[in-house]
N, C-alpha and C positions, 0 to 999 in steps of 0.2 A: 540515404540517411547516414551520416558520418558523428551525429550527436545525439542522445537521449537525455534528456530531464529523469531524474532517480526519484518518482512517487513514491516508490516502498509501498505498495499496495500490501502486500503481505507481510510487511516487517510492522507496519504501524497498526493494523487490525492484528494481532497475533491468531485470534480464535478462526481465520482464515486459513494457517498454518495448520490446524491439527492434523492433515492429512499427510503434513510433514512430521509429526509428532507419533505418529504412526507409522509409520517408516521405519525410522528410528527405532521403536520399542522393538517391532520385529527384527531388525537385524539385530540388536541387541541378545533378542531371545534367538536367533538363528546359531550367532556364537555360543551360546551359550550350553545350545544341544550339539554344537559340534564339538565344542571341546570337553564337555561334562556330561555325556549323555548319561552314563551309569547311574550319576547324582542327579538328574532330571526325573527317570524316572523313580527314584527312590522319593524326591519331592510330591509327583504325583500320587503314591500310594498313600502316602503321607498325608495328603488331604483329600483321601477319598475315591482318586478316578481325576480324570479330564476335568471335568466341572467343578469341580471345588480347586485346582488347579487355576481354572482360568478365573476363577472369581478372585483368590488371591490374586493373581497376575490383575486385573482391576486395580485393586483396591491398591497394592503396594506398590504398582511397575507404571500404568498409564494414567490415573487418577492425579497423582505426584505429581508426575511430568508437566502436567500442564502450566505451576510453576514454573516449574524448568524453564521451558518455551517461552511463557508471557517475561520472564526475566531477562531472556538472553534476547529478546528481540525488541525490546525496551533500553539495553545496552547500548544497542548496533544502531536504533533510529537516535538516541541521544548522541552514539559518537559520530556519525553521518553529521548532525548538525555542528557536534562542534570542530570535525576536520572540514566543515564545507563541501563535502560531499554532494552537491546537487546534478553535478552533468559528468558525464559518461561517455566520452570519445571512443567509437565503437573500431577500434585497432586491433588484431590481438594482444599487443603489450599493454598498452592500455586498460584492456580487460584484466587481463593478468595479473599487472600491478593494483588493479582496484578488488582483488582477492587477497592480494598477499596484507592488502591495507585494512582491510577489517578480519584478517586472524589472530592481531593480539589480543582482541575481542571475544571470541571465543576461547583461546588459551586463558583467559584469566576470568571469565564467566562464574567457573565453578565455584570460586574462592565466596559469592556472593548470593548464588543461588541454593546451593548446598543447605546451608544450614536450614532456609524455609522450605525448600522441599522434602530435608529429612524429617520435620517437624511433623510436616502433612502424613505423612508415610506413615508415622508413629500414629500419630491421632486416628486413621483409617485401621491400620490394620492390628493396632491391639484395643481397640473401644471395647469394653469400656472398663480394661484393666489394664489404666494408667500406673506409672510408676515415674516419679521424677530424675530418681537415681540414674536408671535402667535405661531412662530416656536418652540422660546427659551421656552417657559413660558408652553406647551404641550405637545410637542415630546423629550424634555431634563429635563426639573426640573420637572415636574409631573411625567415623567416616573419611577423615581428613590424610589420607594417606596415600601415598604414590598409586597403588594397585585402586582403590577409587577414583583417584582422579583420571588414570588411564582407562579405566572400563568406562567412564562417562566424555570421553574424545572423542570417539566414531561418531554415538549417540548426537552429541554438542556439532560437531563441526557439518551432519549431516542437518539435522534442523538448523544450525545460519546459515551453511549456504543453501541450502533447499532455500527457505523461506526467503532469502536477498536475490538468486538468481531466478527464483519464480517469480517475484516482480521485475526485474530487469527485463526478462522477457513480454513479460504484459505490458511493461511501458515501451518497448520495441513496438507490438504488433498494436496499438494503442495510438501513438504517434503516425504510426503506420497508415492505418485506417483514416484518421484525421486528416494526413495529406492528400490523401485520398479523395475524401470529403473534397477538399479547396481547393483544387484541381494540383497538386504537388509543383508551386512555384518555385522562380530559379532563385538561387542565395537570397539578394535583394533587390530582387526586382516590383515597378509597381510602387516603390514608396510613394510617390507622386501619383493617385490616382484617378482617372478621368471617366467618372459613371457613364458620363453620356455616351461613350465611345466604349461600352461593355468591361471597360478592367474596374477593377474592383480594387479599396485597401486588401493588401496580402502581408505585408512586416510594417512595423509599427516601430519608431526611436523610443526608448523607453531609458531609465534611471531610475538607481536606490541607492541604498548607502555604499553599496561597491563600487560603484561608476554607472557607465550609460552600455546600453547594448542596446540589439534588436531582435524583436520577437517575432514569429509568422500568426496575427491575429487568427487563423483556424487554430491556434493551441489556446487562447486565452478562454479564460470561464469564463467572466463577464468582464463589464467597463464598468466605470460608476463614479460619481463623483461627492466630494466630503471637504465641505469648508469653503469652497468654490478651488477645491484643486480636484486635478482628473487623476484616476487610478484604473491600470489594466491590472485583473486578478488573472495569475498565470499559475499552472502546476509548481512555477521555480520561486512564486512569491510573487507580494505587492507591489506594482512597477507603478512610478509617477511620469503621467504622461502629458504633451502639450495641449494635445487636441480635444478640443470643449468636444459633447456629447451630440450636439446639434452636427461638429463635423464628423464628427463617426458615422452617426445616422445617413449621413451622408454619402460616403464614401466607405462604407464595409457593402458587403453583398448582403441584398435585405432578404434573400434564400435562405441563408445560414444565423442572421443575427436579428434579434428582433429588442426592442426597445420594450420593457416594459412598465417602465415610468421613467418620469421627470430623470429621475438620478442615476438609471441604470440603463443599458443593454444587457441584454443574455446573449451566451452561445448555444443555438437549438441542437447543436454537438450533444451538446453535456446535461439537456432535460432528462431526465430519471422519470418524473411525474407533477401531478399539480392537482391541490385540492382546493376547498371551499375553509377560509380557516376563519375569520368573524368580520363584523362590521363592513361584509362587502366587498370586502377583501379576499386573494385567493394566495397560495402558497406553492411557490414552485420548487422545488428539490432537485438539485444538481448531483451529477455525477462527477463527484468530485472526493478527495482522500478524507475527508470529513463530515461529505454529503448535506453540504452548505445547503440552504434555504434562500428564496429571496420573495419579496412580499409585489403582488399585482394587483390594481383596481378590478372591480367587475366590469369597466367602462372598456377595459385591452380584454376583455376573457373570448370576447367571438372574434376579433383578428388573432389573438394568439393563438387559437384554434386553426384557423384558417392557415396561419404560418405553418405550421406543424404537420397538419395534413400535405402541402406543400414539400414541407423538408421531407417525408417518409415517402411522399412520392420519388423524390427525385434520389434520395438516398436509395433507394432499391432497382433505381436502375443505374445508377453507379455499380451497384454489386454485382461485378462477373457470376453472369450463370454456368453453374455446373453440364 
């Protein structure tokens, strides 16, 4: 694999992250006892012992944060869209330069998150003896100062990259596993495909508002069609495509893709699950960055079944055993 598609699994769910947010608090507080331990423990006598300690550390230090994180990862998936950030040529420079491209993002974070995190900080840890004065003149115009912005840069740059290289990784081994799935075909090979003689469609011509490219249908979530034009839904966006529904059905591998009405295909890749939702009707949920929905007759529910059991069979012996 020479390319990844950029999900942002953990950049666009933030509350995925908090284990990154976690991290962070600790090294924070790891600095903290190394260079001030005399005033560490003078703070803990101060409220008590260890647990009155750690309860402010809640309420003032990881409570907060959570802003913090839901802000700065809300930054990085908006600038992802507006630098076009969606593919990732796995080179080292490559990589390198796609670090050094979203650091002006966390260098100028603070300016924006700051003020509603001090906010929260205030409200948690002096309830319910508010002051407005005390508020403005502490937690807003003192904070805004060189020595805060630098003690909050470890903190900051370890939550965005934690949180952007822990999806790049999950869309590596994600991809990964997919090609896996579709037996890992050559660049483009198979555009032209002949069921009856065992190949299967493997890349698809596809077009949007950028131009045309080609996709390896094991990565798309579904097909479907709207208005009488065809659409591949793919992790990188909505691709308008040639081929009516009747010739997919046709020519995808019916192992991995199953039709579940008139307007759609699914990829059994990306089923999560499937319930009973009204009027006879059932409800299938993808595994996808949004965890899309798509709607099935009860008239497909014992072939879709039948697919499935199918796909989990043959998926588990694809799986190298230990």
């Amino acid at each position: 694999m020479t390319e990844v598609l950029l999900n942002l699994k953990y950049v666009k769910r933030p509350f995925r992250s908090l284990s990154v947010l976690l991290l962070a608090v600790l090294t924070f507080e790891a600095f903290s006892w190394l260079f001030a331990f005399e005033k560490k423990l003078n703070i803990i006598k101060e409220f008590g012992g260890i647990l009155g300690y750690l309860w402010i550390l809640l309420r003032g230090a990881l409570l907060p944060e959570i802003s913090t994180l839901v802000i700065l990862l809300s930054l990085l998936n908006i600038y992802h869209d507006i630098c076009r950030l969606k593919k990732l040529e796995l080179t080292p420079r490559n990589i390198l330069t796609y670090q050094l491209k979203i650091l002006p993002v966390m260098l100028t974070a603070f300016f924006l998150f700051n003020p509603i995190t001090q906010t929260i900080r205030y409200l948690l840890v002096e309830f319910p003896n508010y002051d407005f004065h005390a508020y403005f003149s502490t937690h807003i115009q003192e904070t805004y100062t060189a020595r805060i912005y630098f003690l909050y840069l470890i903190p900051i740059l370890i939550m965005g990259y934690g949180s952007v290289n822990a999806s790049l990784l999950a869309d590596i081994l994600e991809q990964r596993r997919i090609r896996k799935r579709g037996g890992e075909p050559k660049p483009f090979e198979a555009l032209t495909p002949s069921p009856e003689t065992g190949q299967f469609l493997t890349h698809l011509k596809v077009k949007n508002n950028q131009g045309e490219t080609i996709l390896a249908v094991q990565e798309c979530y579904w097909f479907e069609t709207e208005d009488r034009n065809y659409f591949a839904v793919h992790p990188a966006g909505r691709f308008a495509i040639t081929k009516t529904l009747n010739e997919l059905e046709n020519e995808l591998n019916p192992e991995f893709f199953f039709r579940t009405k008139r307007n759609c295909i699914i990829n059994l890749s990306f089923v999560a699950s499937y319930s009973y939702w009204e009027n006879g009707k059932y409800i299938i949920r993808m595994q996808t960055p949004k965890a899309d929905e798509n709607e099935m007759p009860r008239a497909r529910l014992q072939e879709f079944k039948n697919r499935l059991v199918r796909f989990s069979v043959q998926e588990d012996d694809l799986t190298p055993q230990k």
